[in-house]
Each structure stands twice: as C-alpha cells, then as structure tokens.
Residue, then its C-alpha position, 0 to 999 in steps of 0.5 A: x841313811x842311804x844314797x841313791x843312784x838313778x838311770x832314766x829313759x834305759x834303751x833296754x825291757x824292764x825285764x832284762x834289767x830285773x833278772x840282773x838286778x835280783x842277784x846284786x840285791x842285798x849284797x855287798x858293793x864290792x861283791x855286786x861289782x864283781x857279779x857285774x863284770x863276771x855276768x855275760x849281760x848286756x844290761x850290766x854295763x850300765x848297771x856297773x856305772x849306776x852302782x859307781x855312781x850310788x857309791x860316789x854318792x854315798x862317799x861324797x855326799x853323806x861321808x860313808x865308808x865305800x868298804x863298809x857299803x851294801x846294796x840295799x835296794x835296787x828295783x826297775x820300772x817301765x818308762x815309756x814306750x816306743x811304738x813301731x811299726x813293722x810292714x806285714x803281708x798283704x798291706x797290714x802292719x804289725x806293731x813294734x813296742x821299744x821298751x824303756x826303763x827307770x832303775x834306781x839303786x839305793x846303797x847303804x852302810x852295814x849295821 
C-alpha cells in the first residue's frame, strides 16, 4: 500500500524538479528529508513540503509507521505551458515558454 502526495501547476521546468527528485528516489524519508534541507536548490522547498505532505498521508490516512516510510516513487511531468513574448531588433518577437510542472511522490513502508 502506498500514500501519495501531488504538486500541481509548479512554477518551476520538469527539468529542475527531475535532477532533485533522482537522488531522493528509493531512499528513506528521514534520509530524503535531510538531502532536501542540505541540497542548494530552488526546487527543494516545495519538495520538502510535498514529502510532509505524502508521509502525513501515509500516517493519518493508512496507519503506517513514519519510521519505517520509504520513497518508493517519486516522478515529474510537464503541465502546461506559458508563452511569452519578448520584443527583438527591428520589430520581431521572440518567444518565451514558462514551463509548469505536476510531481507526485509515493511513500510506502519497508518489507
């Protein structure tokens, strides 16, 4: 069984959540908490606070054991996109795309 924790719309590319997001992977709670605080990243603040929020979930909602908690899954993807445009030389206008993101991270309890 696990418990589930979503971050929708993310003002941050798909790409910055996913460097962040391999090394808490398969750890952990306790561990993947301590790799967010120590990690310089803009990313990881919200991160922490989805991980909270999973093993919240996980405690409250199925009677797990926060001690015991692993990162089972944790994955990005894109949501939408912003486009922007930026004015150029001679009259042209280059395009800006905002990038959004969806994480979900799974928690589960170790074998």
């Amino acid at each position: 069984m696990e418990a589930k924790a979503y971050l929708r719309y993310a003002r941050v590319s798909p790409r910055k959540f996913k460097i962040v997001l391999d090394m808490i992977r398969n750890q952990p709670t306790d561990m993947a908490m301590a790799i967010l605080r120590n990690t310089p990243k803009a990313v990881c603040e919200p991160l922490e606070k989805l991980l909270k929020s999973a093993v919240a979930n996980a405690e409250n909602n199925f009677g797990m054991d926060k001690n015991n908690l692993i990162v089972s899954e944790c994955f990005v993807c894109p949501g939408p996109t912003l486009k922007r445009i930026s004015p150029r030389a001679q009259g042209r206008a280059f395009r800006i795309l905002k990038r959004t993101s969806h994480v979900t991270i799974a928690v589960k309890e170790k074998e």
